[in-house]
C-alpha positions in Angstrom: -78.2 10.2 2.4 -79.2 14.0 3.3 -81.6 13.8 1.2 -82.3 10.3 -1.5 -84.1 10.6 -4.1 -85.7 7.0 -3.0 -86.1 4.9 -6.3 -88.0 2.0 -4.5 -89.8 1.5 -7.5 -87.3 -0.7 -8.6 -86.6 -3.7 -6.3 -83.5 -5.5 -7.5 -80.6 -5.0 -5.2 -77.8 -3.4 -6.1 -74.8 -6.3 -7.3 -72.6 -4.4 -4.8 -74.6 -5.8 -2.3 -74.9 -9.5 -2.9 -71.7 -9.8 -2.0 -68.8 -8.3 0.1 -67.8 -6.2 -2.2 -67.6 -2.4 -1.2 -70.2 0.2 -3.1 -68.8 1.2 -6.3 -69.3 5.4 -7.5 -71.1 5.9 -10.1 -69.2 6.5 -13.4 -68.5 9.6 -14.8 -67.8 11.3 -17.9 -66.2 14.4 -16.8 -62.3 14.6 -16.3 -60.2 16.7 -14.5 -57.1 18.0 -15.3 -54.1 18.1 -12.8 -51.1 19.6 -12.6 -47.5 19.4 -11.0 -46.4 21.4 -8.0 -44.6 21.3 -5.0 -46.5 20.1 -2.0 -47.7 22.8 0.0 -46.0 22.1 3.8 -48.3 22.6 6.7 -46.7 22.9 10.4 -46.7 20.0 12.9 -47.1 21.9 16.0 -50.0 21.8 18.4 -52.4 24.0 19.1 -51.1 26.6 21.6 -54.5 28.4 22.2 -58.2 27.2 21.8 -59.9 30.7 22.8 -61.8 31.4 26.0 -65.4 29.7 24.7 -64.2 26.3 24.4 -63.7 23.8 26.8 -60.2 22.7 27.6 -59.2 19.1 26.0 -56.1 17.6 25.3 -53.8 19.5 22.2 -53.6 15.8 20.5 -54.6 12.6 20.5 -52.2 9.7 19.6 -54.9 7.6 18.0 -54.4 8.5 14.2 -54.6 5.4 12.0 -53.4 8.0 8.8 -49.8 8.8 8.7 -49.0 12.5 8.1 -47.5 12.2 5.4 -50.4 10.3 3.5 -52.6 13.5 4.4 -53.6 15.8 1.6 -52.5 18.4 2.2 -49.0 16.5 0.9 -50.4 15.9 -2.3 -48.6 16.3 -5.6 -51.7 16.3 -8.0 -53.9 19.8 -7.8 -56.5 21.8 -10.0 -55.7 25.6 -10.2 -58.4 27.8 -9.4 -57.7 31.3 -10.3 -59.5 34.1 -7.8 -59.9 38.0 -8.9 -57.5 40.0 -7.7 -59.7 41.5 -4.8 -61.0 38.1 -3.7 -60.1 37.6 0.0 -59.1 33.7 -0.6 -55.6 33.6 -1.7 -54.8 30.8 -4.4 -51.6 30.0 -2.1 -52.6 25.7 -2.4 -54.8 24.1 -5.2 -57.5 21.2 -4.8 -56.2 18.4 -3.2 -56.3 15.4 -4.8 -55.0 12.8 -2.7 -56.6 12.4 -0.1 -59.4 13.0 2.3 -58.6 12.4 5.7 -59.3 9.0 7.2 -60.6 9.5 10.3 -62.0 12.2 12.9 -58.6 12.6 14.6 -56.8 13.0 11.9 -59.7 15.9 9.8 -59.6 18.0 13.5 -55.8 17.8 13.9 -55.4 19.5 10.1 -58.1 21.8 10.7 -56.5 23.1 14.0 -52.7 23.0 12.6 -54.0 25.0 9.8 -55.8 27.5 11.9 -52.6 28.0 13.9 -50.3 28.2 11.0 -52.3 31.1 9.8 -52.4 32.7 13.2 -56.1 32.0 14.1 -57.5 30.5 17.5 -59.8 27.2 17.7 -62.3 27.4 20.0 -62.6 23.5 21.1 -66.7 22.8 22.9 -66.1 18.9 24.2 -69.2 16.6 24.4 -69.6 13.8 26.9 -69.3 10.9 24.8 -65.9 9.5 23.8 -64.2 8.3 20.4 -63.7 4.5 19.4 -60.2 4.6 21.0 -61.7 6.6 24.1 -60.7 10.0 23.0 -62.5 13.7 23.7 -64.4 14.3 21.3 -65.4 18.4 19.9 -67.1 20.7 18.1 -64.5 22.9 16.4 -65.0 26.7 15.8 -63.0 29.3 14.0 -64.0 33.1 13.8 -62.2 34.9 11.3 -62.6 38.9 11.3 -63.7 38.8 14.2 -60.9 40.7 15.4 -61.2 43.5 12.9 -65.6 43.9 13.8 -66.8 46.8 16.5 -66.4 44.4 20.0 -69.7 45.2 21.2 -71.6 45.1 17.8 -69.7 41.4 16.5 -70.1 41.6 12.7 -73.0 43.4 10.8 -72.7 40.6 8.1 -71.4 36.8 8.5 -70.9 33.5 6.7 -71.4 30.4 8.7 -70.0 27.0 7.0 -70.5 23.8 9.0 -69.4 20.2 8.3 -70.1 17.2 9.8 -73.6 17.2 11.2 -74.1 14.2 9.6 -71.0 12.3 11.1 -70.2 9.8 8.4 -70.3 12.6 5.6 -68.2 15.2 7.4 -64.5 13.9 6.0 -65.5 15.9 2.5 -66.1 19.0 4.7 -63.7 18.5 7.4 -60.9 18.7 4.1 -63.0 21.6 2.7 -62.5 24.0 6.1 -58.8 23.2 6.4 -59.0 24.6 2.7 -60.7 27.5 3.3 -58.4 28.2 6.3 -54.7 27.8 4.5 -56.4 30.3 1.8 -58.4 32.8 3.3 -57.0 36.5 3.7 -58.5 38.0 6.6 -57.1 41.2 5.7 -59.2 41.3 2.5 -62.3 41.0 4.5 -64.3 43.9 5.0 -64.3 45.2 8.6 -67.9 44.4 9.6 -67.6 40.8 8.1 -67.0 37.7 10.2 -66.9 33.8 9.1 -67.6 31.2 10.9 -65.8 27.8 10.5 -67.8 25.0 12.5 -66.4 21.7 12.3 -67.4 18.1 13.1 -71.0 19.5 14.8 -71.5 15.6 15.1 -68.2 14.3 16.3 -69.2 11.0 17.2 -70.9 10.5 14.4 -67.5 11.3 12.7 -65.4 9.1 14.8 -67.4 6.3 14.3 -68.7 6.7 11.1 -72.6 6.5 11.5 -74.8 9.3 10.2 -77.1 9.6 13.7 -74.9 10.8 16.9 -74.6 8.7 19.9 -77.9 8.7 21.3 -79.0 7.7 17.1 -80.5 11.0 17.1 -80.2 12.6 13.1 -79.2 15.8 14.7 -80.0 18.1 11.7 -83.8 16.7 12.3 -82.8 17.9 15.9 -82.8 22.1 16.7 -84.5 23.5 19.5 -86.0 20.2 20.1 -86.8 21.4 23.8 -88.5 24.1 23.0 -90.3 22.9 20.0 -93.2 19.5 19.4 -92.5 18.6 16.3 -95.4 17.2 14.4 -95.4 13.3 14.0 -94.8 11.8 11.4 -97.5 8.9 11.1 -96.6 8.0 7.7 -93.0 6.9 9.1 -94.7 4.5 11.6 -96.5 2.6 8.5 -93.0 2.4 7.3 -90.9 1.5 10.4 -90.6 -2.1 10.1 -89.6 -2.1 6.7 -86.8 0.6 7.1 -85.6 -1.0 10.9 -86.8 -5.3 10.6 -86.5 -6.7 14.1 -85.4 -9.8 13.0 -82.4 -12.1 14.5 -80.0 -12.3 11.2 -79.5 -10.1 8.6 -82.7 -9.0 7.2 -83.3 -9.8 3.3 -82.8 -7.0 1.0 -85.0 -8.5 -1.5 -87.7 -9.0 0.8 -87.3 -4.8 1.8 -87.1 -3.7 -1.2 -90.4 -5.3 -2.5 -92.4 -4.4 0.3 -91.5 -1.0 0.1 -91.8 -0.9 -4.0 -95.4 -2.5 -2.9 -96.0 0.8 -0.7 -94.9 3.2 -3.5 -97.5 1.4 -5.7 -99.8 2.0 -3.2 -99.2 5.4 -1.6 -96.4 7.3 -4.7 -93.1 7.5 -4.2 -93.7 11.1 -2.5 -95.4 9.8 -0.1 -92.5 6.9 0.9 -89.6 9.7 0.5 -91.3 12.2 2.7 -92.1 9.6 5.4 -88.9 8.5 5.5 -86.6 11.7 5.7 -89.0 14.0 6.8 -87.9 13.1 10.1 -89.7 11.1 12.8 -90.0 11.3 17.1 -91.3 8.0 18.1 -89.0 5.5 17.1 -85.4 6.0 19.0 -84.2 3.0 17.4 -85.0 3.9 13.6 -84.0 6.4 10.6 -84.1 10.1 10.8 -84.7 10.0 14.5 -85.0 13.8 15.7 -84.5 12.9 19.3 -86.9 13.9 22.8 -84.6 16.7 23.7 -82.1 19.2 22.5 -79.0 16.7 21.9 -75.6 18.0 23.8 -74.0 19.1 19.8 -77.2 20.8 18.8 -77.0 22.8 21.8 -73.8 24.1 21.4 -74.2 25.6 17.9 -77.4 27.3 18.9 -75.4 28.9 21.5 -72.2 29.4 19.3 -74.5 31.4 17.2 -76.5 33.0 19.6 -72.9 35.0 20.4 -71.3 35.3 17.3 -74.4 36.8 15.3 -76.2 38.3 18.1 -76.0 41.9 15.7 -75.7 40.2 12.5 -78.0 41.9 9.5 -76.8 39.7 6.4 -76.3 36.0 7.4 -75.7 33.5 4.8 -75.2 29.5 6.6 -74.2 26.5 4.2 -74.0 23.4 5.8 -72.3 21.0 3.8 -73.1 17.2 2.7 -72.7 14.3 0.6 -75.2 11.7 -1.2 -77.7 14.2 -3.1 -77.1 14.4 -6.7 -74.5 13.5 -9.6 -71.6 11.8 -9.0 -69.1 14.5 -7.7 -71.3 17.7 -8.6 -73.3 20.0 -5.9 -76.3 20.6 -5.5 -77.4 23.6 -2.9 -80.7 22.3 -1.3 -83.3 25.1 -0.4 -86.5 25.2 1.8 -87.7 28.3 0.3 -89.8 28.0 -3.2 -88.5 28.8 -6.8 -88.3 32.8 -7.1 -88.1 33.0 -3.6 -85.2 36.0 -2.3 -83.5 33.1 -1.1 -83.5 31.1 -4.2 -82.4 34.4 -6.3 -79.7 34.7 -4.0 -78.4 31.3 -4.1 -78.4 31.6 -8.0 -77.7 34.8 -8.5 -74.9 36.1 -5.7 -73.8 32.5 -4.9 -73.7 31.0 -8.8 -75.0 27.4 -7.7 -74.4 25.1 -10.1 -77.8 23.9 -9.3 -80.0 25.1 -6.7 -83.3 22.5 -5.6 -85.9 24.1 -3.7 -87.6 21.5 -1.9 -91.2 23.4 -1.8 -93.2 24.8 -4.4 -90.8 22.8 -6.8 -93.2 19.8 -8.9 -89.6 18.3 -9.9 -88.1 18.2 -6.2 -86.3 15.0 -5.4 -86.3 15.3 -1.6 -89.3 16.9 0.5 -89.0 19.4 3.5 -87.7 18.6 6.7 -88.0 19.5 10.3 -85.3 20.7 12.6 -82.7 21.3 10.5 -79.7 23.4 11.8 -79.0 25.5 9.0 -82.6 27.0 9.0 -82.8 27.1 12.8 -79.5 29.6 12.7 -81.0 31.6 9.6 -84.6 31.7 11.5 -82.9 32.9 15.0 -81.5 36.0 12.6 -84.4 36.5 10.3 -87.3 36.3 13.5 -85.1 40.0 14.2 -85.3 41.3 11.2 -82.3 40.5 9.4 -81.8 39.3 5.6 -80.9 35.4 6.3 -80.8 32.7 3.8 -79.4 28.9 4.4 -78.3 26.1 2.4 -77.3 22.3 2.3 -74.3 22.0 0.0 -74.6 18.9 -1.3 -71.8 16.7 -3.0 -73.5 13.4 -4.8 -72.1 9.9 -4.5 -73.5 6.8 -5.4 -76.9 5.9 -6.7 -79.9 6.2 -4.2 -80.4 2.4 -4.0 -76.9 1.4 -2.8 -77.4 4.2 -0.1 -81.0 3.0 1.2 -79.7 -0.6 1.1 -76.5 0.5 2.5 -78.4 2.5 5.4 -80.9 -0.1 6.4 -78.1 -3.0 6.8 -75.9 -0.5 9.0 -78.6 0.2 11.2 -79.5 -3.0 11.7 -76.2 -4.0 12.8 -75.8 -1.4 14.9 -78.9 -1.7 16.7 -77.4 -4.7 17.6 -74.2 -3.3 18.5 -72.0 -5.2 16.6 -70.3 -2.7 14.3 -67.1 -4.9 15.0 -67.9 -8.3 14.8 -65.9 -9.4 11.6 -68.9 -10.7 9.9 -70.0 -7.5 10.1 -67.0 -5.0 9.2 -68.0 -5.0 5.4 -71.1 -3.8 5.9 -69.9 -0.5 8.0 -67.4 -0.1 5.1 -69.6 -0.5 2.7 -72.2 2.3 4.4 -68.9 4.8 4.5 -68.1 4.6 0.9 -71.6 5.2 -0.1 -71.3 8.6 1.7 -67.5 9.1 1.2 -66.4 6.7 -1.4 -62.7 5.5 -1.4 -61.8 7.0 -5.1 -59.8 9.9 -5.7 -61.3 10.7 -8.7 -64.4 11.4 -6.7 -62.0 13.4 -3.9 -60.7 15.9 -6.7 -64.6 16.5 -8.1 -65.6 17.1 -4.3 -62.8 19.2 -3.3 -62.4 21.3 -6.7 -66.8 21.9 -6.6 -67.0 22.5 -2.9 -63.7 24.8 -3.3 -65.3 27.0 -5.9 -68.5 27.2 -4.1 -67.4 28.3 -0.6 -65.2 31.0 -2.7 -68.1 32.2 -4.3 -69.9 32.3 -0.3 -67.1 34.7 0.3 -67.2 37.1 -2.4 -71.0 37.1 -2.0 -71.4 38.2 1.6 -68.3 40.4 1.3 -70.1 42.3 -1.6 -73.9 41.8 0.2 -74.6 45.8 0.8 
């Protein structure tokens, strides 16, 4: 739900929801074609170095509930993409079909045997709070070219892709960077060009599959929060007890949904959708929560990038999502206007399939936001002068009322802290499917969009005189 579209209007609930049932995807008409080949084989050994940034954590943890041999990166089915011959992403393994990976463990373990198979270092940045099974929990980061750029300049130009800063979206992305890393061609790069692989900026968010991190802070509502007093969102506080009910059982759906269809009556649905995901500062316990201080995983990408693109002079960040748009397709969201340099670049040098500015834009579906990390990494670059642009990637899902419905019920059992009482199981399920749904139709759409997308980043900044 980075950024729903909010059709409150309409105040019957879902039929996914009246039962146990888990969220269905929306149908779809388009159909991929797959081929036949033989499974790409990925090394099983463990990391050997993690760089000397990162903090030292174990090599694995034994609490994988996948087996490797379900991961996909063993799958049979894939969709060719064919790259020109200059392109610096080798077309060495094709979309993966089946499947995404299951759980936190198992998305960081393939991303870092990747990165070793193809001789590259993960730098591991551990944060204090621990996994459902009581593992370490990190932010991942892989520099590649860094090697090849002047020492004491870094990189002149840079891509920075993220995933996971919205924890209970990041399984997409986590299968995306492993991607990127068994196919890129580091040699193909120009000399004063450096990507930057970040994964699982919310790891617990990840690992438990909830959107917020541990302290239920929405850390992409969250940069700089130290330094920064956000302005408050009163609107939200009108809202609050609708979108969090402090009632003892499950709150009724029904009875949500037709007081807030009463307040878009009352107030226009712009007004509802920007209170809501605008981001708020008062209430720790509700939605969109940007936190009173700096959180622990916001802190360490501000500092990752403080290093890495301390001399950069063309930055381009895409931070990638789920729940915005059609079923499968991507949408590049954009807090810069239509005709904007920003805009024309995300058209233009990036080919978008479809680009939504969220200002200046009569026919936007989501409004602008505050302390979002993307835009705090391209305005750290920008504020010195260099040509910066950002965007959130955005794979859609299911309809915006199975997510809102989804979202209040999960954060009402949480609040509670009963994410594992039985009673109670369906509904977390439920709230993960809405953001990564269980299909592998949807898994091939994602994979094969997000794919093309992050080989067009490439080319762009590589050719970005």
């Amino acid at each position: 739900m980075s950024a729903t579209r909010w059709r409150l209007s309409r105040v019957q609930v879902p039929l996914a929801f009246r039962g146990v049932s888990s969220c269905r995807p929306r149908s779809s008409s388009r159909r991929l074609t797959v081929e036949s080949i033989q499974p790409k084989q990925i090394a099983s050994s463990t990391i050997s170095a993690y760089g000397q940034t990162g903090l030292s954590v174990a090599d694995r943890h034994e609490h994988s509930q996948t087996p490797r041999a379900e991961s996909w990166f063993a799958s049979s089915q894939v969709l060719r993409v064919q790259p020109s011959a200059s392109d610096p992403i080798r077309d060495t393994a094709a979309v993966p079909a089946d499947r995404l990976p299951r759980t936190y463990d198992d998305g960081r373990t393939w991303f870092r045997d990747t990165a070793e198979t193809n001789g590259l270092t993960v730098a591991p940045f551990g944060i204090g709070a621990l996994g459902p099974s009581g593992e370490t929990l990190t932010v991942d980061v892989v520099a590649i070219g860094a090697g090849r750029a002047v020492a004491t300049e870094r990189s002149r130009r840079a891509l920075v892709v993220m995933s996971g800063v919205h924890g209970v979206e990041g399984f997409v992305g986590s299968a995306l960077l492993s991607d990127f890393l068994a196919r890129v061609n580091a040699s193909e790069l120009p000399d004063d060009m450096e990507v930057l692989l970040i994964h699982a900026v919310n790891p617990w968010g990840m690992a438990w599959g909830r959107r917020q991190n541990e302290s239920n802070v929405d850390l992409n509502r969250n940069w700089q929060r130290d330094r920064d007093e956000p302005h408050h969102n009163d609107a939200y506080d009108e809202l609050h007890p609708i979108a969090c009910p402090d009632t003892p059982e499950l709150p009724s759906i029904d009875e949500i949904l037709i007081a807030a269809g009463g307040l878009v009556a009352e107030r226009g649905l712009p007004w509802v959708r920007d209170a809501i995901t605008s981001g708020q500062y008062r209430h720790r316990d509700g939605l969109h929560f940007g936190g009173e201080r700096t959180e622990e995983s916001t802190a360490i990408i501000e500092r990752v990038a403080a290093d890495r693109l301390a001399q950069t002079e063309r930055l381009l960040v895409i931070d990638l999502h789920t729940g915005h748009g059609s079923w499968g397709e991507i949408t590049c969201l954009s807090d810069e206007p239509p005709g904007s340099p920003q805009d024309t670049f995300l058209r233009g040098r990036l080919g978008a399939d479809h680009v939504e500015a969220t200002t200046g834009n009569s026919e936007a579906t989501t409004g602008v936001k505050s302390g979002q990390i993307a835009n705090g990494i391209r305005a750290m670059r920008s504020a010195r002068g260099a040509e910066a642009y950002s965007t959130s990637l955005e794979v859609g899902t299911v309809s915006d009322d199975e997510q809102i419905v989804a979202t209040i019920l999960e954060q009402w059992v949480h609040r509670r802290g009963a994410r594992h009482r039985p009673e109670y199981e369906a509904i977390c399920q439920r709230y993960r499917e809405c953001f990564t749904p269980d299909d592998p139709e949807w898994e091939l759409a994602a994979m094969s969009a997000g794919r093309r997308h992050l080989q067009s980043a490439v080319t762009a900044v590589a050719e970005w005189a």
